[in-house]
N, C-alpha and C positions, 0 to 999 in steps of 0.2 A: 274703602268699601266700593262695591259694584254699583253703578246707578241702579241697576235688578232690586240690589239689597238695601238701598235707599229707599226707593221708591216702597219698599215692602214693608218697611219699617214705619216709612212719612204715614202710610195706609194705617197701619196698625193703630198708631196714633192716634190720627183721626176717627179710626173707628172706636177706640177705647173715647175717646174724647165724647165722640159723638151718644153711646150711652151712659155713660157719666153725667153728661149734662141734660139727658133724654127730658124732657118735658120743661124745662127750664126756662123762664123770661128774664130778662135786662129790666132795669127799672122803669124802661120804655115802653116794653112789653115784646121785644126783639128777641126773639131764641138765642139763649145766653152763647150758642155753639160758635153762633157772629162772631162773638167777643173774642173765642180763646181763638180763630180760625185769622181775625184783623192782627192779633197779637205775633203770631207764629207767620205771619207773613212781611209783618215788618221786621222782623229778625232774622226770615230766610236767608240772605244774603252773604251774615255771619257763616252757615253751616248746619249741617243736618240735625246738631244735637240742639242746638238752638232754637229752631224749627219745631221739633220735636217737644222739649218745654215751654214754649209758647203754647202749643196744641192744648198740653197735660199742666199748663201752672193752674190753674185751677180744681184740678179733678181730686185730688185727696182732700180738697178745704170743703167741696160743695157736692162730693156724692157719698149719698148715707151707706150704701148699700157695699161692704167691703168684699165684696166674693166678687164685686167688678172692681175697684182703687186699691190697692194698699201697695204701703212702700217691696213687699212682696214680690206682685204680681211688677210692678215698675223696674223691680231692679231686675227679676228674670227676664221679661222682654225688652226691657231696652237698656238694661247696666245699669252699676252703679252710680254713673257720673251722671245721668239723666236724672236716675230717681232719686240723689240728692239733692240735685237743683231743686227736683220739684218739692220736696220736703223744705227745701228752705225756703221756697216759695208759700207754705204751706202755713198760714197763722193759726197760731196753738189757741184753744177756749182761756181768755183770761192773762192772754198775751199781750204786752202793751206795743202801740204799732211804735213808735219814734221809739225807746230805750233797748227793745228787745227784738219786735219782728226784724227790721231796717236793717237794725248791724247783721244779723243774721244773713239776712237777703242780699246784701251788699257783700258779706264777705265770699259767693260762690259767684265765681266767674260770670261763668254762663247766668245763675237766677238774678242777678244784675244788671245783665242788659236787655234781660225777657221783663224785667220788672220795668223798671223806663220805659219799655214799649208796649206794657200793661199799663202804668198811667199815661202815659201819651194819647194813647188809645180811649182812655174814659176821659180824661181832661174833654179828650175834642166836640166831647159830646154833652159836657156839662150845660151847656145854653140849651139844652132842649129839656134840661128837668125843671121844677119846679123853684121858687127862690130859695127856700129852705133847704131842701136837697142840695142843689147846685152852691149856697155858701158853707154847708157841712161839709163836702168832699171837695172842696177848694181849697178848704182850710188841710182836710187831712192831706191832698196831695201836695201840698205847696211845701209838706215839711220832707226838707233832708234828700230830695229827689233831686 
């Protein structure tokens, strides 16, 4: 691809990203956009698609609104191999995370190394919630990651 068509694409991303997550807070109160925007920049390096599911691993799990997310609209603008990543990234209602999400997410290339760098990412920031918070998703990250 063109840097042109990189860059257009990085853009698109982000801007899908960006209303997807439109109004959004962290458990911090930090506009969740931080999140997917720290995620997709520690994986730049890997490559544009990477990048690009970093932006979008969250956007099918946490935007109601399907006329902006669906695996649809993902796979016409940026392929298949993006919007399966981000589907696998994507935890189903009543999905167990350790027997079902994980192997799922582990076995797509690409949403396996966005995902490590989706908990990397919340782990670093665990000392800033509260003790409850901070020993539930300690315990959930610590599994199988």
């Amino acid at each position: 691809m063109s840097q042109n068509m990189d860059g257009n694409l990085r853009n698109a991303a982000l801007e899908l990203a960006q209303k997807a997550h439109a109004g959004q807070v962290d458990k911090l109160g930090v506009p969740y956009i931080e999140h997917v925007r720290a995620v997709a920049t520690a994986v730049a390096h890997l490559g544009l698609k990477f990048e690009i599911v970093g932006l979008l691993h969250d956007s099918l799990e946490d935007c109601a609104d399907r006329s902006l997310v669906s695996m649809e609209i993902l796979t016409e603008r940026f392929g298949p191999e993006i919007a399966d990543a981000v589907a696998a990234m994507t935890k189903q209602p009543l999905e167990d995370y350790e027997t079902q999400y994980l192997p799922r997410v582990m076995s797509n290339p690409i949403a396996a190394k966005v995902k490590h760098a989706d908990v990397a990412h919340n782990r670093s920031r665990l000392h800033l919630l509260d003790k409850a918070t901070r020993d539930r998703l300690e315990a959930k990250y610590s599994r199988n990651i």
